[in-house]
PDB file of N, CA, C and O in Angstrom:
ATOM      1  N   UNK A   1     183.328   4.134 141.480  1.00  0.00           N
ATOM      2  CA  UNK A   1     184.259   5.233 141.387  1.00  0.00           C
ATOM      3  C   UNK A   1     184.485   5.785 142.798  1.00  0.00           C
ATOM      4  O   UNK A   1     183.611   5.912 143.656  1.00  0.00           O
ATOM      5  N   UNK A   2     185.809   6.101 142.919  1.00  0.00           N
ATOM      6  CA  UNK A   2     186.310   6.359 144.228  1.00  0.00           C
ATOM      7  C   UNK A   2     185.448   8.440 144.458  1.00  0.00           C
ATOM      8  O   UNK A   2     184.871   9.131 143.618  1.00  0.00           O
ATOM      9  N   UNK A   3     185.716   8.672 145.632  1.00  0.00           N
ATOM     10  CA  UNK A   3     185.624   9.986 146.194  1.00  0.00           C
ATOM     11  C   UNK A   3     186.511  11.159 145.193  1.00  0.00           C
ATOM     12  O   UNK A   3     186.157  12.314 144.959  1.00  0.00           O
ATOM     13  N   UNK A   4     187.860  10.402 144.663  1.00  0.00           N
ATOM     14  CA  UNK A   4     188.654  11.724 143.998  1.00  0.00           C
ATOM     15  C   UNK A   4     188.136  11.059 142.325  1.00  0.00           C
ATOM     16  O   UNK A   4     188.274  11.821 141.369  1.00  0.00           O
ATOM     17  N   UNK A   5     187.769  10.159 142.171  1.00  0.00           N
ATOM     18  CA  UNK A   5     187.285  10.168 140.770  1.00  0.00           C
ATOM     19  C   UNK A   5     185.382  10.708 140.087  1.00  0.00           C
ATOM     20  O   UNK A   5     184.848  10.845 138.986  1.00  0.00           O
ATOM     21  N   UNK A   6     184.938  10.863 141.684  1.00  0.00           N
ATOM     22  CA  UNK A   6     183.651  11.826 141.672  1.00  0.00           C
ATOM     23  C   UNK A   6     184.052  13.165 141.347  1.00  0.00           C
ATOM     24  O   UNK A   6     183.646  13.819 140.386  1.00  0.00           O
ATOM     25  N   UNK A   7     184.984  13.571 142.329  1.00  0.00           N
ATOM     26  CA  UNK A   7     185.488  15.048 142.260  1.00  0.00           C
ATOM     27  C   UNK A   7     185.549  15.372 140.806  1.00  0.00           C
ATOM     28  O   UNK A   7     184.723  16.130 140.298  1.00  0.00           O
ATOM     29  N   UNK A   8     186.690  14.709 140.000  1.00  0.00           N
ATOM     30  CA  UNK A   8     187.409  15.098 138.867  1.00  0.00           C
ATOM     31  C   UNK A   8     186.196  14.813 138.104  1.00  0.00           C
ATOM     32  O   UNK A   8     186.214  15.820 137.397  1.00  0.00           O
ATOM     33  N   UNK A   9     185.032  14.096 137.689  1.00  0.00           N
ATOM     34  CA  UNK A   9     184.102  13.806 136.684  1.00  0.00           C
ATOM     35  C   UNK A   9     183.105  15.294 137.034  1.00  0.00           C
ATOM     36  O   UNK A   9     182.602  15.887 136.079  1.00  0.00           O
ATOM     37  N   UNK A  10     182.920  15.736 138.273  1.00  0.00           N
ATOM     38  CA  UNK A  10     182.490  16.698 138.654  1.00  0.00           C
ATOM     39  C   UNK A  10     182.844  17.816 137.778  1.00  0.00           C
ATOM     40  O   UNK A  10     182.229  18.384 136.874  1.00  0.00           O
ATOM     41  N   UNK A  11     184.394  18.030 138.468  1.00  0.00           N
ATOM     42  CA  UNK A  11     185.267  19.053 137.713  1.00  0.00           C
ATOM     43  C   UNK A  11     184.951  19.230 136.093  1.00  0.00           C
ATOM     44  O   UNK A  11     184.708  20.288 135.512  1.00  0.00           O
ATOM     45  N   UNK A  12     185.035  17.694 135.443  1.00  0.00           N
ATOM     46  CA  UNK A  12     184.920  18.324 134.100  1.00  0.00           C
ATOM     47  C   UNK A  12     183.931  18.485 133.484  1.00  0.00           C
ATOM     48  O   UNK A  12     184.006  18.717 132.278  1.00  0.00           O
ATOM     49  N   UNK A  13     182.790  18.414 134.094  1.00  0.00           N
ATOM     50  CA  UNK A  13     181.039  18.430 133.879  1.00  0.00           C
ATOM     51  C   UNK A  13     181.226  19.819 133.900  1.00  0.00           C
ATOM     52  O   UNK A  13     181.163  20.340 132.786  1.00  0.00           O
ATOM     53  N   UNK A  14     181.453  20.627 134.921  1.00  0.00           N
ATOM     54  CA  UNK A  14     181.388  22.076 134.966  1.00  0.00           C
ATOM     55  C   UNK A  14     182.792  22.753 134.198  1.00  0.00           C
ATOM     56  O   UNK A  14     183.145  23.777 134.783  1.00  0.00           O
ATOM     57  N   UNK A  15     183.300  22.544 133.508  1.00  0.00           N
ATOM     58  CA  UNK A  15     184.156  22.983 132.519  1.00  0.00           C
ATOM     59  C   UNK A  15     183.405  22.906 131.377  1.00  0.00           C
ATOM     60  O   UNK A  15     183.132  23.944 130.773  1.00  0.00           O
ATOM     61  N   UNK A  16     182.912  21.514 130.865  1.00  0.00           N
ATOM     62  CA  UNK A  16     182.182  21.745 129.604  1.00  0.00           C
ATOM     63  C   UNK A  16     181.170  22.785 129.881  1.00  0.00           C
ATOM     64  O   UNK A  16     181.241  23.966 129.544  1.00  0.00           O
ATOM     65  N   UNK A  17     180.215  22.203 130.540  1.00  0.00           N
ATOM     66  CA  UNK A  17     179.559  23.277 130.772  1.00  0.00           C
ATOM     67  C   UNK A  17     179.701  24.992 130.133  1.00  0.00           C
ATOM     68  O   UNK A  17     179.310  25.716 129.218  1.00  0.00           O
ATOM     69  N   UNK A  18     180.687  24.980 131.552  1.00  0.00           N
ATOM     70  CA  UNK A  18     181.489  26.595 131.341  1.00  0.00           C
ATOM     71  C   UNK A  18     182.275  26.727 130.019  1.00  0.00           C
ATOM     72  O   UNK A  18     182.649  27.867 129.746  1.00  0.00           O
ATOM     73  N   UNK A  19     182.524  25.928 129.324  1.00  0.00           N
ATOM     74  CA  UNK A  19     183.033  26.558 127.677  1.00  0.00           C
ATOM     75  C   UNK A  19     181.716  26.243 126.700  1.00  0.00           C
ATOM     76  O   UNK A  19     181.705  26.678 125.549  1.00  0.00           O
ATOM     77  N   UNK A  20     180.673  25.507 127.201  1.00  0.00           N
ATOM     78  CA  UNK A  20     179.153  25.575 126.331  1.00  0.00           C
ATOM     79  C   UNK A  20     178.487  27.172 126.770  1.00  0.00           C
ATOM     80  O   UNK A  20     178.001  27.616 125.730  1.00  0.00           O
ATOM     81  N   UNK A  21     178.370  27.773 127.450  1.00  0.00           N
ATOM     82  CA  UNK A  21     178.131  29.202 128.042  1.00  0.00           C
ATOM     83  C   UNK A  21     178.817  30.000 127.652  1.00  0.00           C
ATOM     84  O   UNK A  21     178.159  30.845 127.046  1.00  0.00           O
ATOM     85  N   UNK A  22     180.166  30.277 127.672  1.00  0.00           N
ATOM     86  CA  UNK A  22     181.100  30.888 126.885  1.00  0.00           C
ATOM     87  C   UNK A  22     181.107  30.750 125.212  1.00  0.00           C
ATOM     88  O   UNK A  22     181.417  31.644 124.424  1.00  0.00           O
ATOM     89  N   UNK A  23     180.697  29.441 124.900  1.00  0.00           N
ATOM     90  CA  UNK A  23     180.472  29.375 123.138  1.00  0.00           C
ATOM     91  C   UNK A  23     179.538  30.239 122.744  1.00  0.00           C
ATOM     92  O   UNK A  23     179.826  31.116 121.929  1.00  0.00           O
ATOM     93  N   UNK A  24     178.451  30.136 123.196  1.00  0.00           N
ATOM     94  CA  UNK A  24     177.124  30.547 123.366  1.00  0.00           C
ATOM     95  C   UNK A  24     177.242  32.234 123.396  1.00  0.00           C
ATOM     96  O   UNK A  24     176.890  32.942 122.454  1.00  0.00           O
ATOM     97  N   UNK A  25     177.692  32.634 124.408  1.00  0.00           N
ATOM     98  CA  UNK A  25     178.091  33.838 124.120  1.00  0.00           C
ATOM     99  C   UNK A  25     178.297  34.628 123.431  1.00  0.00           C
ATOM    100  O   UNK A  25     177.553  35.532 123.051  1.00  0.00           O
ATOM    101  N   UNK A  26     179.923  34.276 123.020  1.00  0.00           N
ATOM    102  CA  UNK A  26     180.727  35.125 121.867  1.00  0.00           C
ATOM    103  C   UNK A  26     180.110  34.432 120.905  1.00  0.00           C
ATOM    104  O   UNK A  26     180.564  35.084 119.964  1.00  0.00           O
ATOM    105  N   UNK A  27     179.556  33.772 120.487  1.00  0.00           N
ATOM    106  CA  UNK A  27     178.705  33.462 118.941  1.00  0.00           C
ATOM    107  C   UNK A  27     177.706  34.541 118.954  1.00  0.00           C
ATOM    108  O   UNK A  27     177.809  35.305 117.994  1.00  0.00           O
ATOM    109  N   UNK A  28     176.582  34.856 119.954  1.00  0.00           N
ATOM    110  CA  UNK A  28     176.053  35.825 119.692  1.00  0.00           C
ATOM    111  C   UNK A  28     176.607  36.977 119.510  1.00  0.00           C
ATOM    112  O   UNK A  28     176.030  37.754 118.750  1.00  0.00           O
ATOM    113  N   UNK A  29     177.668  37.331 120.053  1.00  0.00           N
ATOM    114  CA  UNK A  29     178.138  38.568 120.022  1.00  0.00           C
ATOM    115  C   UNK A  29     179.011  38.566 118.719  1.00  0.00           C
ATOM    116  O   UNK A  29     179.469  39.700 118.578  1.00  0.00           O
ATOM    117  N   UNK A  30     179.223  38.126 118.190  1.00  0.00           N
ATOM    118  CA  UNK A  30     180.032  37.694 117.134  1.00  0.00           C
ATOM    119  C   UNK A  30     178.881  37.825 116.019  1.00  0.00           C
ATOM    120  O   UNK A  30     178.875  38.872 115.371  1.00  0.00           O
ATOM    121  N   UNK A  31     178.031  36.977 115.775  1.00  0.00           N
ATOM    122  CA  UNK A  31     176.610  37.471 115.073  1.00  0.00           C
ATOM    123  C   UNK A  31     176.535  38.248 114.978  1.00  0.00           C
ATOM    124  O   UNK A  31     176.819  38.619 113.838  1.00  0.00           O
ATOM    125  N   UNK A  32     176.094  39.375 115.979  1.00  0.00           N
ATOM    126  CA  UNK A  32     175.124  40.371 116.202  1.00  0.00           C
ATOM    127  C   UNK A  32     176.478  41.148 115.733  1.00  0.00           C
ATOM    128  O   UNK A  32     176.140  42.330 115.672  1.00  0.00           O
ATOM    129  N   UNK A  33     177.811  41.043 115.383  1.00  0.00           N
ATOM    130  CA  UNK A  33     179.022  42.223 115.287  1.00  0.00           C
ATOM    131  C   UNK A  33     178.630  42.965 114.016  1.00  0.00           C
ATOM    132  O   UNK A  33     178.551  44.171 113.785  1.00  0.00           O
ATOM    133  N   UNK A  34     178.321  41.490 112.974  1.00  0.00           N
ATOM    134  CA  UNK A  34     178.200  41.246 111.804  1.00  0.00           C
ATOM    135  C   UNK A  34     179.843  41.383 111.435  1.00  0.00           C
ATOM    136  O   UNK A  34     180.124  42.032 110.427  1.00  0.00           O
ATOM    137  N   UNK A  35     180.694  40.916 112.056  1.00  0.00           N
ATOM    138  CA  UNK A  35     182.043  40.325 111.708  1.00  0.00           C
ATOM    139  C   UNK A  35     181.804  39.258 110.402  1.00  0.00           C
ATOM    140  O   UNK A  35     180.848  38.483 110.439  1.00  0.00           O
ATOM    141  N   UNK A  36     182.646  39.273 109.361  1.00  0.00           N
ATOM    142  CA  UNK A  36     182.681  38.001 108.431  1.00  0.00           C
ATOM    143  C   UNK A  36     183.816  36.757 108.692  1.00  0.00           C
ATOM    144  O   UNK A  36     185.015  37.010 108.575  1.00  0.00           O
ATOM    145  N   UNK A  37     183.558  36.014 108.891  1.00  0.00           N
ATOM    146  CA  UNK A  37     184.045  34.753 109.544  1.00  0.00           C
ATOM    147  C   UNK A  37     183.866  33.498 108.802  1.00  0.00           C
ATOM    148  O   UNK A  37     183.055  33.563 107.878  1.00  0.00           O
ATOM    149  N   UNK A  38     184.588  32.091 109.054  1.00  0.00           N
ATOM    150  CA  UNK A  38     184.239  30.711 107.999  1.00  0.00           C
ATOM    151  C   UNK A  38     184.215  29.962 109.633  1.00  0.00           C
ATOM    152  O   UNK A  38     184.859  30.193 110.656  1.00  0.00           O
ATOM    153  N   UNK A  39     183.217  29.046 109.311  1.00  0.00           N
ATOM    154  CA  UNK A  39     183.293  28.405 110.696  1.00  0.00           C
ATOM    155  C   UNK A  39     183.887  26.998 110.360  1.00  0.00           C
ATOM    156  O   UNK A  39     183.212  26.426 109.504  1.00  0.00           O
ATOM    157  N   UNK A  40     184.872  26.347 110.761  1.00  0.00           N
ATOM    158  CA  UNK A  40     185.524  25.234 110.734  1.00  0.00           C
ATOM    159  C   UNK A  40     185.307  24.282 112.240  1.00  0.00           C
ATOM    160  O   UNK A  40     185.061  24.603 113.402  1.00  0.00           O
ATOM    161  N   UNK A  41     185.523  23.050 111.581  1.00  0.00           N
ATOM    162  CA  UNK A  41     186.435  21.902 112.735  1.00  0.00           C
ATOM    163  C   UNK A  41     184.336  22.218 113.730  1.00  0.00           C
ATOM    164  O   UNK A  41     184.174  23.083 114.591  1.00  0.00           O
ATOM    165  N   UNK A  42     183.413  21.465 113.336  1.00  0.00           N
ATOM    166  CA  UNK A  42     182.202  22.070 114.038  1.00  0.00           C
ATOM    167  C   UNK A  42     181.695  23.060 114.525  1.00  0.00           C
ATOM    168  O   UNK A  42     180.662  23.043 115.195  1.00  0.00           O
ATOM    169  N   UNK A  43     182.339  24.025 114.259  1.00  0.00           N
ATOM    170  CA  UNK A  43     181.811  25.322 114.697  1.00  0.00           C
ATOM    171  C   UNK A  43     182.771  25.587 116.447  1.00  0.00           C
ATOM    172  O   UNK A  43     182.423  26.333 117.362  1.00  0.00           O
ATOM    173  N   UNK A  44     183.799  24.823 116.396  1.00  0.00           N
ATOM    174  CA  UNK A  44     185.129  25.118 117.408  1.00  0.00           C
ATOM    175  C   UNK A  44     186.115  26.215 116.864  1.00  0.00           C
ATOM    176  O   UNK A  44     186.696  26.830 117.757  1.00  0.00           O
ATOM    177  N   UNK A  45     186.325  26.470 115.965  1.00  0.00           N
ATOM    178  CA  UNK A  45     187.109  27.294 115.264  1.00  0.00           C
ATOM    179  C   UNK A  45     186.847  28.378 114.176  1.00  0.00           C
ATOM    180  O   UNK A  45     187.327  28.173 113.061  1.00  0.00           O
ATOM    181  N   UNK A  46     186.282  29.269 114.350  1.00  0.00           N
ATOM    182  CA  UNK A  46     186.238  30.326 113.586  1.00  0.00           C
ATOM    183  C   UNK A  46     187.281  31.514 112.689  1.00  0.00           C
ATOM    184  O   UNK A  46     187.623  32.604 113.147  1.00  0.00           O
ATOM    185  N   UNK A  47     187.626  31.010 111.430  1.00  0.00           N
ATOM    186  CA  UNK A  47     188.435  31.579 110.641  1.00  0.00           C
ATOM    187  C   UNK A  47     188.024  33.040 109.948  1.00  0.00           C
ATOM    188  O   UNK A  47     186.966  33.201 109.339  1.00  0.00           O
ATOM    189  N   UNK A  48     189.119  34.170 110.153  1.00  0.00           N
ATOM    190  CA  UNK A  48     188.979  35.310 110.193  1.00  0.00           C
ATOM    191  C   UNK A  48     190.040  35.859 109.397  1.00  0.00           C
ATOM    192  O   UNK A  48     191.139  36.210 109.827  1.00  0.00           O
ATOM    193  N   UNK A  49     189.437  35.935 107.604  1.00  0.00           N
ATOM    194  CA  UNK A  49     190.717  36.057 106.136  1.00  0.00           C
ATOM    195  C   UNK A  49     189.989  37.375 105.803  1.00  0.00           C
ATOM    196  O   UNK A  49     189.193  37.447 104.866  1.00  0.00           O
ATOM    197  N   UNK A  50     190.348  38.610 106.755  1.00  0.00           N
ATOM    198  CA  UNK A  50     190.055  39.988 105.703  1.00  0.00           C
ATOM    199  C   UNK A  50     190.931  40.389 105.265  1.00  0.00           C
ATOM    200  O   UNK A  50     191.986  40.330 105.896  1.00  0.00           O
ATOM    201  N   UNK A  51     190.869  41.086 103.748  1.00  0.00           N
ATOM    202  CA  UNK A  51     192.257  41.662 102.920  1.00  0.00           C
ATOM    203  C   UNK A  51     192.135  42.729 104.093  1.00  0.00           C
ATOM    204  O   UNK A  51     191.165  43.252 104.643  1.00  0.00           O
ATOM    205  N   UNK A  52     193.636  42.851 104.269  1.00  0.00           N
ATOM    206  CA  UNK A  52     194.185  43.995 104.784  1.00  0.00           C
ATOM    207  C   UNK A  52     194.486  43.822 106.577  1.00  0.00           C
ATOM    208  O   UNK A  52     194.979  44.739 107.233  1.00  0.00           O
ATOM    209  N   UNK A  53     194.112  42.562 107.140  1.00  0.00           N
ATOM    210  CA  UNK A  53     193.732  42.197 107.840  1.00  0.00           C
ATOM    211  C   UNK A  53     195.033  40.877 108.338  1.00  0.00           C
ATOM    212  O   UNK A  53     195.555  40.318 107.374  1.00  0.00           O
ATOM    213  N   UNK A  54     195.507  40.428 109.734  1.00  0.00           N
ATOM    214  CA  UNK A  54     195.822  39.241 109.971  1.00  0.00           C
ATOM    215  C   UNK A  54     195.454  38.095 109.661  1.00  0.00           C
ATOM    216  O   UNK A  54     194.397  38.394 109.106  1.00  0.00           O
ATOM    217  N   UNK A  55     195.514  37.053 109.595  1.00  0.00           N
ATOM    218  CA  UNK A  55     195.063  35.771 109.575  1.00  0.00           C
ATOM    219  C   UNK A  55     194.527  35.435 111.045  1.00  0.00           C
ATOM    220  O   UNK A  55     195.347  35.458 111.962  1.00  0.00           O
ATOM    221  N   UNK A  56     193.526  35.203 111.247  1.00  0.00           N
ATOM    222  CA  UNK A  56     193.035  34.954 112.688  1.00  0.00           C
ATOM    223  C   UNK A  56     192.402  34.119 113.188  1.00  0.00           C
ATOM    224  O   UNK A  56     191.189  34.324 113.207  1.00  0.00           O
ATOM    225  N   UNK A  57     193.020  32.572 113.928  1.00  0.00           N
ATOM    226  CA  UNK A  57     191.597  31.748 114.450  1.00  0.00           C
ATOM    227  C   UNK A  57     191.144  32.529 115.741  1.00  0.00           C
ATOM    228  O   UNK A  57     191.888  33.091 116.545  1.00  0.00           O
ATOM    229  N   UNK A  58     189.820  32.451 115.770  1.00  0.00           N
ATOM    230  CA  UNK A  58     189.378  32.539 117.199  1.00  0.00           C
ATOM    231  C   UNK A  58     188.563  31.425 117.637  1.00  0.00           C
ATOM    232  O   UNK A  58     187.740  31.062 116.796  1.00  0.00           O
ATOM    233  N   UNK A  59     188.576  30.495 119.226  1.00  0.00           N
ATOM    234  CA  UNK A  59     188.073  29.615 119.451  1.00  0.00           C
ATOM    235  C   UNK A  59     186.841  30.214 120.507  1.00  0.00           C
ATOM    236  O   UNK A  59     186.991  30.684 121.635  1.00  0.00           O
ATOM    237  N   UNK A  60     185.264  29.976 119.533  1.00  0.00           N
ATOM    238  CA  UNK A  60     184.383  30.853 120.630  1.00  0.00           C
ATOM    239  C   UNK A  60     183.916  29.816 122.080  1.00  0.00           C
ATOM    240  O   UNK A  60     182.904  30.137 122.702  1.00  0.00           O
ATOM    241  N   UNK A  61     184.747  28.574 122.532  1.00  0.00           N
ATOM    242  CA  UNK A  61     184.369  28.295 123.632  1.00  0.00           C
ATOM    243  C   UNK A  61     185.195  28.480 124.706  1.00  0.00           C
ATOM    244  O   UNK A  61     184.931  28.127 125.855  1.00  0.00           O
ATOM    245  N   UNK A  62     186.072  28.963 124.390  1.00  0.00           N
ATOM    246  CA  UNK A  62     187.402  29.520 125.316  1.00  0.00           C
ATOM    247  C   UNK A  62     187.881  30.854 125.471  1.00  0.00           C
ATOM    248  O   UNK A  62     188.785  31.218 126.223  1.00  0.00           O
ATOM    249  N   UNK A  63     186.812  31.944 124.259  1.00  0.00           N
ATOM    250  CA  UNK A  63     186.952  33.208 124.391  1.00  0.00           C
ATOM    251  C   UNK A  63     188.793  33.378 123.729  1.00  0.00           C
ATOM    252  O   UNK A  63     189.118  34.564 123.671  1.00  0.00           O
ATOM    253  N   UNK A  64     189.556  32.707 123.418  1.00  0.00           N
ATOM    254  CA  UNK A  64     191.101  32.778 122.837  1.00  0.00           C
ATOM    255  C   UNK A  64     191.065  33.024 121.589  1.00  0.00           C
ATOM    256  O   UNK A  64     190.072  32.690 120.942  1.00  0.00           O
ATOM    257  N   UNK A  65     192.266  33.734 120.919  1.00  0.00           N
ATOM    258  CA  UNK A  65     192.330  33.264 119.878  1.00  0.00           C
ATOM    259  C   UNK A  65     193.948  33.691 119.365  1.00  0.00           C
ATOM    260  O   UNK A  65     194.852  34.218 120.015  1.00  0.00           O
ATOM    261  N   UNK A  66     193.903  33.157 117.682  1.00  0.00           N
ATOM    262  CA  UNK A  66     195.820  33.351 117.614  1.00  0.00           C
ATOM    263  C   UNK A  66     195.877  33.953 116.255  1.00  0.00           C
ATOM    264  O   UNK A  66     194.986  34.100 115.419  1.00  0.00           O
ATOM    265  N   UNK A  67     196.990  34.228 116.238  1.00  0.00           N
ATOM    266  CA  UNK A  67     197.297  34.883 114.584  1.00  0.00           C
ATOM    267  C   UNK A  67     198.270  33.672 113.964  1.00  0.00           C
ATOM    268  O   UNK A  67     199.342  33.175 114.309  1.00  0.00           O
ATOM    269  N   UNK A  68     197.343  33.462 112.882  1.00  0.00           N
ATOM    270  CA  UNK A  68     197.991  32.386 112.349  1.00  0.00           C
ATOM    271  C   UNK A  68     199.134  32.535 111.809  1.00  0.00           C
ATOM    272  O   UNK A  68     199.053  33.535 111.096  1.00  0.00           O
ATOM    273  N   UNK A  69     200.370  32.000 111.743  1.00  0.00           N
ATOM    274  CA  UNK A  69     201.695  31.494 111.188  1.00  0.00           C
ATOM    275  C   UNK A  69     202.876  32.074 111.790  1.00  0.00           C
ATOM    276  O   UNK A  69     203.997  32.122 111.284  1.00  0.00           O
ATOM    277  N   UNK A  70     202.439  32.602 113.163  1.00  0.00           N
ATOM    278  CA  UNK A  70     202.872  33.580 113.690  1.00  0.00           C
ATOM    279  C   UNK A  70     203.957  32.559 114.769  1.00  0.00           C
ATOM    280  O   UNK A  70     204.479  33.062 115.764  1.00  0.00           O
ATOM    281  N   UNK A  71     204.106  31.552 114.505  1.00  0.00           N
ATOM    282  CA  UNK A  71     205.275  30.855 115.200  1.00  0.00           C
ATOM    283  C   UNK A  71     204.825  30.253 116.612  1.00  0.00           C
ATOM    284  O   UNK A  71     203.699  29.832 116.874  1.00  0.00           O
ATOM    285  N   UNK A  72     205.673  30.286 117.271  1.00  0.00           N
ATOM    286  CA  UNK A  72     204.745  30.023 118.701  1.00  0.00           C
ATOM    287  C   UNK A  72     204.143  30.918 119.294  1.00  0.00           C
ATOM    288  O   UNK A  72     204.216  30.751 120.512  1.00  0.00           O
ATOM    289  N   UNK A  73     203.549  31.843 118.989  1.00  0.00           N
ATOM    290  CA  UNK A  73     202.981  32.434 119.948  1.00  0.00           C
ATOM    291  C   UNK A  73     201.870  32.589 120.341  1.00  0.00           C
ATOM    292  O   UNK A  73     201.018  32.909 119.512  1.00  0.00           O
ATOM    293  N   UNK A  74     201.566  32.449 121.470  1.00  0.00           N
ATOM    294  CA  UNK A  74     200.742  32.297 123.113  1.00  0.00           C
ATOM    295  C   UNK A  74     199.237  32.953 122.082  1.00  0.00           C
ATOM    296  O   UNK A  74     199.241  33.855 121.244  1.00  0.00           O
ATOM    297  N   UNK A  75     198.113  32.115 122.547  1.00  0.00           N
ATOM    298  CA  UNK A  75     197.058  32.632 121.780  1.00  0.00           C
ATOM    299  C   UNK A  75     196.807  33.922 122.996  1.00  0.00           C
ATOM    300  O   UNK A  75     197.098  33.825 124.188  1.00  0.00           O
ATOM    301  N   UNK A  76     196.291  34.924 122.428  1.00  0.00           N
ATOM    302  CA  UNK A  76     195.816  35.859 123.396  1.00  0.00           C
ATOM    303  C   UNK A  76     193.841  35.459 123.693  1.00  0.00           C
ATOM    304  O   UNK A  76     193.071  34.890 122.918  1.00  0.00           O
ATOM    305  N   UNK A  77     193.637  35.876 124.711  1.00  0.00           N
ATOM    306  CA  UNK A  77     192.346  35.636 125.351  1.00  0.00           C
ATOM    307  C   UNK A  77     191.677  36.977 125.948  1.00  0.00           C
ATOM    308  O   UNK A  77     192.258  38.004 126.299  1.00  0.00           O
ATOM    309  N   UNK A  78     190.201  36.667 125.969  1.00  0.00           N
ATOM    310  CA  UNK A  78     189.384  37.479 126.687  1.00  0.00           C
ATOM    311  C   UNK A  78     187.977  38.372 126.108  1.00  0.00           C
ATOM    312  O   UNK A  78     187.443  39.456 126.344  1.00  0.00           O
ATOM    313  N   UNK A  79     187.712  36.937 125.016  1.00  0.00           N
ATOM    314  CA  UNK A  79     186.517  37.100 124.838  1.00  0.00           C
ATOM    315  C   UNK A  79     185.799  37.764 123.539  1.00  0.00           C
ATOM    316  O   UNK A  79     186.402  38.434 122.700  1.00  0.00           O
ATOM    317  N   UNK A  80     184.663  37.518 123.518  1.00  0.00           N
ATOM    318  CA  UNK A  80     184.790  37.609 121.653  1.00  0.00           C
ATOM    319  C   UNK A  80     184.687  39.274 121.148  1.00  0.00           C
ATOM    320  O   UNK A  80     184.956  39.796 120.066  1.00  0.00           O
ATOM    321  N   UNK A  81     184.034  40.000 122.791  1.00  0.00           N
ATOM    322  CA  UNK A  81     184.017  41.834 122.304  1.00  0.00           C
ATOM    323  C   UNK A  81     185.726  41.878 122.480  1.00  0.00           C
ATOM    324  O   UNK A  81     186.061  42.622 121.559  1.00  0.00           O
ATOM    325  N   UNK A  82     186.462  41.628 122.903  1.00  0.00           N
ATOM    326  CA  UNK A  82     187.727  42.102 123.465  1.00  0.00           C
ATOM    327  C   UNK A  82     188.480  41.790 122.039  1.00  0.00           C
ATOM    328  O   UNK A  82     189.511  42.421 121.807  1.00  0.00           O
ATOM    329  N   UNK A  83     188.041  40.917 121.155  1.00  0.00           N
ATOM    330  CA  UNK A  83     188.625  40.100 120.075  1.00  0.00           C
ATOM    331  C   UNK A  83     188.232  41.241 118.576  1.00  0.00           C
ATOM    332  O   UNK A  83     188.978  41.567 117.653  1.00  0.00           O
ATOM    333  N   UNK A  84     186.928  41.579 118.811  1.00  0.00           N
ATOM    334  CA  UNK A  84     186.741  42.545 118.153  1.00  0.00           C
ATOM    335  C   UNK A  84     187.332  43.445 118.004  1.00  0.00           C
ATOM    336  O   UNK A  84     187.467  43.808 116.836  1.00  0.00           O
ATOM    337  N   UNK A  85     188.039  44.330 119.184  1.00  0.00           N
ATOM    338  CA  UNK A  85     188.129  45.402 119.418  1.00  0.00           C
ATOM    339  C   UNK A  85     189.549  45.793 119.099  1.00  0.00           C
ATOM    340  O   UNK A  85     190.014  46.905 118.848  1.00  0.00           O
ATOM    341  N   UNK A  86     190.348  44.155 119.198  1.00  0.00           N
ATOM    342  CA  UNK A  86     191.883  44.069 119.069  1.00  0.00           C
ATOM    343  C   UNK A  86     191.697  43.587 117.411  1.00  0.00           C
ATOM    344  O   UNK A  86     192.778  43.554 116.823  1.00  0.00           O
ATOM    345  N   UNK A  87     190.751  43.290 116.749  1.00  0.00           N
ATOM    346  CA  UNK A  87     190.756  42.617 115.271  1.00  0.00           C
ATOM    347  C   UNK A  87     190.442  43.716 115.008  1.00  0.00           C
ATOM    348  O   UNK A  87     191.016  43.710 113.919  1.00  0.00           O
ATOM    349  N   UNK A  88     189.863  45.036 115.074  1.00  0.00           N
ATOM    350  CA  UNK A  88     189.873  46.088 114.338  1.00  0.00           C
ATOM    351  C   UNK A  88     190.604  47.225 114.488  1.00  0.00           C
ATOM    352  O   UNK A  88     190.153  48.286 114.057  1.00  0.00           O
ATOM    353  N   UNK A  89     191.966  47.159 115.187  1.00  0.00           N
ATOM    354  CA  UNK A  89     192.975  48.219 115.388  1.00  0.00           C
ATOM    355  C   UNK A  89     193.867  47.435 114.228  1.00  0.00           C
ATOM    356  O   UNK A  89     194.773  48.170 113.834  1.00  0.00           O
ATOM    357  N   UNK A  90     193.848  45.799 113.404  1.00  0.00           N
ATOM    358  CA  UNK A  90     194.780  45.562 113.050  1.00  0.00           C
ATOM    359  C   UNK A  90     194.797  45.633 111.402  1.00  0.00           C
ATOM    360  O   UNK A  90     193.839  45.500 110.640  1.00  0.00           O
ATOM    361  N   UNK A  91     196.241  45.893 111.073  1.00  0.00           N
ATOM    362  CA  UNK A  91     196.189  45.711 110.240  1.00  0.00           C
ATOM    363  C   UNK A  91     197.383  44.796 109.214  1.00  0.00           C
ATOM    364  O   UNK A  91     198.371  44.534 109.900  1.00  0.00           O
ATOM    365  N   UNK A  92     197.459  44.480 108.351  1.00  0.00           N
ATOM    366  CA  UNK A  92     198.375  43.366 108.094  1.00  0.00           C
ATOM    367  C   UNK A  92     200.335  43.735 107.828  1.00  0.00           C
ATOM    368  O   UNK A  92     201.114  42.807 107.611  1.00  0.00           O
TER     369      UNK A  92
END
């Protein structure tokens, strides 16, 4: 393997990484919320069906997440307290 194909295997060693640390994270914090949640797709996707409530994936290795059926729009990000905090101002 060449010099720029070290780099890039580099690069994505420390990405997984950095979204295994970030999973790790917001799962605890997500736990410890005592939020009710279904965990799908290996535990990559966490489904969020409260009456009264949006439809909500959140992905805990990327800190993102989206409102489901909601067309294209842009998942919002920034983590699983920040996710909390915007999942409990909402309502359906």
């Amino acid at each position: 393997m060449g010099d720029m194909g070290e780099v890039f295997s580099a690069m994505r060693a420390a990405t997984k990484q950095r979204h295994a640390d970030w999973k790790k994270a917001n799962m605890e914090i997500l736990g410890a919320s005592g939020a009710i949640f279904t965990v799908t797709n290996c535990g990559e996707t966490l489904m969020f069906r409260m009456s009264g409530k949006p439809k909500v994936d959140f992905y805990p290795s990327t800190g993102r997440w989206r409102v489901v059926g909601n067309g294209q729009q842009r998942p919002m990000s920034g983590g699983a307290q920040k996710f909390l905090n915007w999942y409990a101002e909402q309502s359906a």
